[in-house]
Steps between C-alpha positions, in 0.01 A plus 500: 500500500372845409735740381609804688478871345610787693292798406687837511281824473439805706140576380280218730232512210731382275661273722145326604356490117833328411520257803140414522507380150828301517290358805293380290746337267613317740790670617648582864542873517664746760518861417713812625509785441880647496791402290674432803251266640584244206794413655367436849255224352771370310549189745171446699286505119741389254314640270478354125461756339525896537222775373718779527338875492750733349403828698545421887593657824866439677606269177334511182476249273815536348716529769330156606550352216842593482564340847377159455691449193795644694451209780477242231109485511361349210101539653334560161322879522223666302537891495222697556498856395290844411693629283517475124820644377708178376866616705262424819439166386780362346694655814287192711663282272863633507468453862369062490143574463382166299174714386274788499138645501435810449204638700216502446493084431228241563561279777462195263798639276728501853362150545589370155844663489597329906370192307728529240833570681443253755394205270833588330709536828370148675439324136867525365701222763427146333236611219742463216748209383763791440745466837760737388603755215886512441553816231884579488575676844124500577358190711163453631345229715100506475459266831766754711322849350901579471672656199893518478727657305846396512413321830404759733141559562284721385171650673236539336142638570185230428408679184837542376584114508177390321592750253799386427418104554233584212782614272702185599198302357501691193844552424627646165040591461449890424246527783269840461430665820137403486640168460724540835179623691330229405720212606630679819240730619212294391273798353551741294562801623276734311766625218715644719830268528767707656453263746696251295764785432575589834509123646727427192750782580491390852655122346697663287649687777588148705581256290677698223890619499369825329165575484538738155640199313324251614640114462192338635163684443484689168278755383322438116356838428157574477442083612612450865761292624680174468765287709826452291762284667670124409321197538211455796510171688211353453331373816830387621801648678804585232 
């Protein structure tokens, strides 16, 4: 079955370069126009995947954003934007954006990144022996997508639980951040990895007690990161 992207842009040049070529790729695509149109094709498309302009009419992109992580929405979602400044892009990703472009982009980068994040997203039930990660308060079940701490649940966004399932697997490993792209993006991301840094802060933020001192995900300066924590389970249930 094809998959479904949901093309979200308010300049119908754009839109049509962007859907004839994901057309070609094989995709199904519907596009509109308006933030608030996203969530009227919600049910009927069931879309796959998002590509999310950041500058729209009635909602922009962040607002949007913003909303479907608010209704538990996991939809992965590519942000598109114009503008250059950093703050407007890491802002997409404060707000459950999995990933952005900046324009303008080649229509074969778009393709290659929707690869990525949904060969991640529909790979991860079943590929791996590993069934479940038990670290101290911290429990996650690969199978189930669902991460625990003390018991309750925890939501998480597509990115951030391959994120921190890839930490899991390398437990106690300094991982660099070009390291982190790698294994959860599936590119790298052209030397700029604030990417890494905001999705971390975002984990940090959910699984930890504090997220200044934290118990779980620690920083090694000038490296990257690494996942502290007592004995994993390894590819059973504790």
């Amino acid at each position: 079955m094809r998959k479904k992207i949901l093309v979200v842009d308010d300049e119908p040049s754009i839109s049509m370069l962007i859907a004839f070529n994901l057309k070609l790729a094989g995709y199904d695509v519907r596009c509109v126009s308006d933030g608030e149109a996203v969530f009227d094709m919600l049910k009927p498309f069931r879309p796959d995947l998002i590509v999310l302009d950041l500058m729209l009419p009635k909602m922009d992109g962040i607002q949007v954003c913003r909303e479907l992580r608010k209704q538990n929405n996991a939809v992965p979602i590519i942000m598109l934007t114009a503008l250059q400044d950093v703050t407007d892009r890491i802002a997409g990703l404060d707000n459950g954006a999995d990933d952005y472009l900046t324009k303008p982009f080649s229509p074969q980068e778009l393709i290659s990144r929707i690869q990525a994040i949904l060969r991640r997203v529909h790979s991860l039930p079943g590929s791996t022996v590993d069934t479940a990660f038990d670290i101290g308060r911290l429990n996650v079940r690969v199978e189930q997508r669902e991460v625990q701490i003390d018991g309750k649940c925890v939501d998480l966004t597509p990115k951030e639980f391959e994120l921190l399932l890839f930490l899991c697997r390398h437990k106690g490993k300094v991982l660099s951040r070009q390291q982190l792209l790698h294994g959860v993006w599936d590119y790298h991301f052209l030397g700029d990895t604030r990417i890494v840094d905001v999705h971390i802060s975002h984990l940090r933020d959910k699984i930890e007690k504090n997220a200044r001192t934290p118990e779980y995900i620690m920083t090694v300066r000038n490296v990257g990161y690494k996942l502290n924590g007592p004995h994993i389970a390894d590819g059973s249930l504790a």
